[in-house]
N, C-alpha and C positions, 0 to 999 in steps of 0.2 A: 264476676267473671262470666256468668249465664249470661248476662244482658249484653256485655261486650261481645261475646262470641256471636249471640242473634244479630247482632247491628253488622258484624263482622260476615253472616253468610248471608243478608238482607243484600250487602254492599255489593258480595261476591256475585249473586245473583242478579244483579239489577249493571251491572258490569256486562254480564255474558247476554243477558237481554239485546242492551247495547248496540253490544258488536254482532251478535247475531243478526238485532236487525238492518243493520249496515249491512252487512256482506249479503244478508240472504235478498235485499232489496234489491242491490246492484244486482247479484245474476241473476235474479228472475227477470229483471227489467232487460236484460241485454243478450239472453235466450231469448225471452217470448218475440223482443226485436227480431234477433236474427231469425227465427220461425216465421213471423211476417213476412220479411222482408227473403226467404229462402231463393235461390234462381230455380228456374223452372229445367229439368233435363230435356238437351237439345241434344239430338241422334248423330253423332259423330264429336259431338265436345264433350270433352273429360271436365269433371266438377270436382272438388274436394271431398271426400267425404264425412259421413258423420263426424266423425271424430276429432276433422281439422274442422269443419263448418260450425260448430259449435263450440268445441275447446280452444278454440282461439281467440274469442269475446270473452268468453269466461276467463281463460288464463289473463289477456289484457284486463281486464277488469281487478283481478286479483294484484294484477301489478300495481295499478292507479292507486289501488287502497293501501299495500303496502309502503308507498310513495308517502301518501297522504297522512297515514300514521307516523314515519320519519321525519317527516315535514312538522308536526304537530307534536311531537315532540323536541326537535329541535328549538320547538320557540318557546316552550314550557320555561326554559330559566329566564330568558328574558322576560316574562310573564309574570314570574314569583316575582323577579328584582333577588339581590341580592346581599340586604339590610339584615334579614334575619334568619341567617344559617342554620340555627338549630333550630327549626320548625322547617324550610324551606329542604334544608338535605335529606332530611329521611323521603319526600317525594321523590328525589331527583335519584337517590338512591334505585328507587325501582324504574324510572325513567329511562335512565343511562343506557342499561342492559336491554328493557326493550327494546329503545330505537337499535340498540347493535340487532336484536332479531331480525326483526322488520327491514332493515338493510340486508340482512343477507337474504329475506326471502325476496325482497324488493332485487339484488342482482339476479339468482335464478333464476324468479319468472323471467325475468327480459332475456335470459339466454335461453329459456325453453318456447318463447314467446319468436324466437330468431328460427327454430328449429319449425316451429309451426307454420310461420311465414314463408317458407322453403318449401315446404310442404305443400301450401298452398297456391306457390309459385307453379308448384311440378305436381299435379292434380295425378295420383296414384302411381307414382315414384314413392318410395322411404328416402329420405332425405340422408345423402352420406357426408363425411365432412366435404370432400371435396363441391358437393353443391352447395353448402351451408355456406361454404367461404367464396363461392363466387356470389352467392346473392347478397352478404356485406358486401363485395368491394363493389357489387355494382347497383344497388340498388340503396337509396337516401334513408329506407326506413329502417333497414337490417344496420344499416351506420346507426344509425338515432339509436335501436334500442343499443349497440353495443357499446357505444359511450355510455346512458343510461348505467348500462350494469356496469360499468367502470366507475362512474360514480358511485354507486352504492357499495361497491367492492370499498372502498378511499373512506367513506364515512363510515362502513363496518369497521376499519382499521384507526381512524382516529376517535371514532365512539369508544374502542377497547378501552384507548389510552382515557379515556375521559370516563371510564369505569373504576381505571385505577388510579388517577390523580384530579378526578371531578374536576371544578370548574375551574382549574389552572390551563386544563384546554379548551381555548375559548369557545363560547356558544356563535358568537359570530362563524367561525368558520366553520363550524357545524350547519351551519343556516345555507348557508352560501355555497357549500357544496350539496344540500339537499336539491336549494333551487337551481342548481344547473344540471341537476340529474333531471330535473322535469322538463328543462328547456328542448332536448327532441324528439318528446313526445306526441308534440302536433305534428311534425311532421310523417309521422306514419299516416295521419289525416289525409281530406282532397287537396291538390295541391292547382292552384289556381293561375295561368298562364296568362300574366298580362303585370300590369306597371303600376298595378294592386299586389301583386305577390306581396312585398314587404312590408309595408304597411300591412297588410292583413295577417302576414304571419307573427309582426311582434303582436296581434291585436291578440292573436292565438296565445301566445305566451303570456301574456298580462291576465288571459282568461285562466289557463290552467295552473299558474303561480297561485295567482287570487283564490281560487276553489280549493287549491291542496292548502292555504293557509288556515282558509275562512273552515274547513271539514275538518282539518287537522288539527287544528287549534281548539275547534268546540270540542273533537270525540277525546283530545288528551284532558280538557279539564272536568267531563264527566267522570272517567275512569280515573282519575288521579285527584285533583283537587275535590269535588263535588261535595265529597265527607265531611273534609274539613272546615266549619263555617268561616273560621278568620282566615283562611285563607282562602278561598270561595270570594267573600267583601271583596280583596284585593285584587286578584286576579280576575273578576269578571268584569268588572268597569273599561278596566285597556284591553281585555279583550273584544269587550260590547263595541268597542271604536272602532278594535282591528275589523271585526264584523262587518261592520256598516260600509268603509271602505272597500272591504272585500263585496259585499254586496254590487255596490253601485261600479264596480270594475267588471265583476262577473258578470250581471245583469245583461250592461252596457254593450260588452266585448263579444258575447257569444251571441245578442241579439245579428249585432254588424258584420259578424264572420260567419252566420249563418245564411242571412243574406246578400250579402258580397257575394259569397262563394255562389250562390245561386245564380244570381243576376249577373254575372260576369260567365257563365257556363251556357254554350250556345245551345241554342235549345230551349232553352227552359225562361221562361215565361212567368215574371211576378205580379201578382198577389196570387193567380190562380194554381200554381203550381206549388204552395202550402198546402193546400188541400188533396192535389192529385198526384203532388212526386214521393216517392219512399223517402227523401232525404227531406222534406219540406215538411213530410207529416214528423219526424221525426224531430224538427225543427220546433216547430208549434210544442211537442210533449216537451221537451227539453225547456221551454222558455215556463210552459206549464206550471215545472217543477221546481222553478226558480221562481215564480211568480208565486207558487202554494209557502215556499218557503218564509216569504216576508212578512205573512202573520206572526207564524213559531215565533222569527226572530224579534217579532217589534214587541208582541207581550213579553217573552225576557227580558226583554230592554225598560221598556213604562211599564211593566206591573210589577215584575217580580225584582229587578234589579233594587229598587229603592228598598226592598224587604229583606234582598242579599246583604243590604248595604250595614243594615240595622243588626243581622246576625241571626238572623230571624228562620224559621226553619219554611220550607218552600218545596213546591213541586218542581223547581228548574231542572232537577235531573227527566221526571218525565217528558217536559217538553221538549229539553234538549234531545232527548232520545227519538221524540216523534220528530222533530227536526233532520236531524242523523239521519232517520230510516228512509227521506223525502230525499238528504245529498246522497247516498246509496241509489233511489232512482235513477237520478240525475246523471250519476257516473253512466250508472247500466246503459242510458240513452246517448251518453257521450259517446263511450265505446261504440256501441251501434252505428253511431254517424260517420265513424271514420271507414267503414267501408259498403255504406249507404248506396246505392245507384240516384245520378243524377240526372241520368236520362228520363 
């Protein structure tokens, strides 16, 4: 019972590690941004203040993860399979109820994330309903997040039912409602005027799909599978694939949509405009942190995977974890980018 219990607060502890270093990577990365990247006070123009200038990368940011964790567990039963119930349900048992949390703080934020954006609209005004609901009807991103939280209202409601009759409701439409909550996400992003729009905006989508899989899907099997070695064996191999795809999508996607966006925006001037525009440097950190990533993931993949494979006991939770604390960057610098100056 002593031994069990240690393994048991060993787990709890290296869980809350985790997620701490997720979250706290993200907002540090995407304050110390917005602190960079601050605008400078012009004598006669009203600026946001503190409160909106920073609490609103940070609350987006919050939202992205909450997303991310939804998403990530969403895939978790397609992951186990579903051959061996009684090993495979006591995980999903804890699963279920998370993602219903995570959905609902995943709608909130997007609705307090609306109020911000208002806010931001009307630099020292208090945003009332009456302006909150004209900046949804007229502006694309106050739309995006409110579908957004409409989604995650619709997955908090059939997560319930999938609490109380598990996987009679299906994980497919759990999935599918995750990833359409994330589809107008990018649009709060730059939005790029020319007959690249579309092309570029699904490229936006395949990126941010990819990344809430590829995040979602490692931080659920540290926190839930990791413990368990025989199911660890199973589950990491189809995920190591989902990985890799997700890699070479993310990579790909955000390299082309960082530069599109640039090179289509008059003014600005490529390769040298990497180095001298706020969005360009921010462009390089982002690419950075996807590039730091591909070590973590390829020693999981040829070192430790054939030792997962074996049953064999392994450091994969540490590295996944240094992994995790790299897409936490990455998020922080996403956020950032979406309202980066391109001038």
């Amino acid at each position: 019972m002593t031994v069990t219990a240690e393994r048991a607060a060993e787990a709890g502890t290296a869980r809350r590690l985790v997620i701490g270093g997720f979250v706290s990577a993200a907002l540090v990365a995407v304050l110390v941004a917005t602190a960079l990247s601050r605008q400078e006070v012009v004598p006669g123009i009203a600026i946001p203040g503190p409160l909106v200038e920073y609490g609103l990368p940070a609350l987006r940011v919050l939202l992205d993860l909450a997303a991310v964790a939804v998403v990530g567990l969403s895939l978790l039963p397609k992951l186990l399979g579903f051959d061996d119930p009684d090993r495979t349900e006591p995980v999903m048992r804890r699963a279920r109820p998370m993602a219903v949390t995570f959905a609902w703080a995943w709608a909130l934020l997007a609705l307090v994330v609306i109020v911000f954006q208002t806010a931001e609209l009307n630099p020292g005004l208090v945003p009332t309903p009456g302006m909150i609901a004209e900046y949804v009807d007229g502006v694309g991103a106050g739309q995006g997040m409110l579908f957004s939280a409409a989604c995650a209202l619709s997955y908090a409601g059939i997560g319930l039912l999938a609490v109380r009759y598990g996987e009679k409701v299906p994980a497919e439409l759990r999935i599918v409602i995750a990833f359409f909550g994330l589809l107008p996400i990018p649009v709060t992003g730059h939005a790029v005027d020319s007959v690249w729009h579309d092309p570029i905006m699904i490229s936006m989508e395949l990126h941010v799909m990819g990344a809430a899989a590829w995040t979602g899907g490692l931080l659920t099997i540290v926190l839930l599978v990791a413990g368990d070695r025989e199911l660890l064996a199973r589950v990491l191999p189809a995920f190591s694939r989902l990985a890799t795809l997700a890699l070479v999508v993310v990579g790909l996607s955000g390299l082309v949509n960082g530069l599109a966006t640039m090179a289509l925006t008059p003014g600005v001037e490529l390769p040298g405009a990497l180095l001298t525009n706020e969005y360009g440097l921010l462009v390089v950190a982002k690419v950075a942190c996807v590039a730091l990533l591909i070590p973590f993931a390829a020693h999981i993949r040829f070192r430790l995977l054939p030792h997962v494979a074996e049953r064999r006991a392994t450091a994969v939770v540490g590295w996944a974890a240094a992994e995790i604390a790299v897409m936490g960057l990455a998020y922080g610098v996403a956020v950032a980018l979406t309202s980066a100056s391109l001038s």
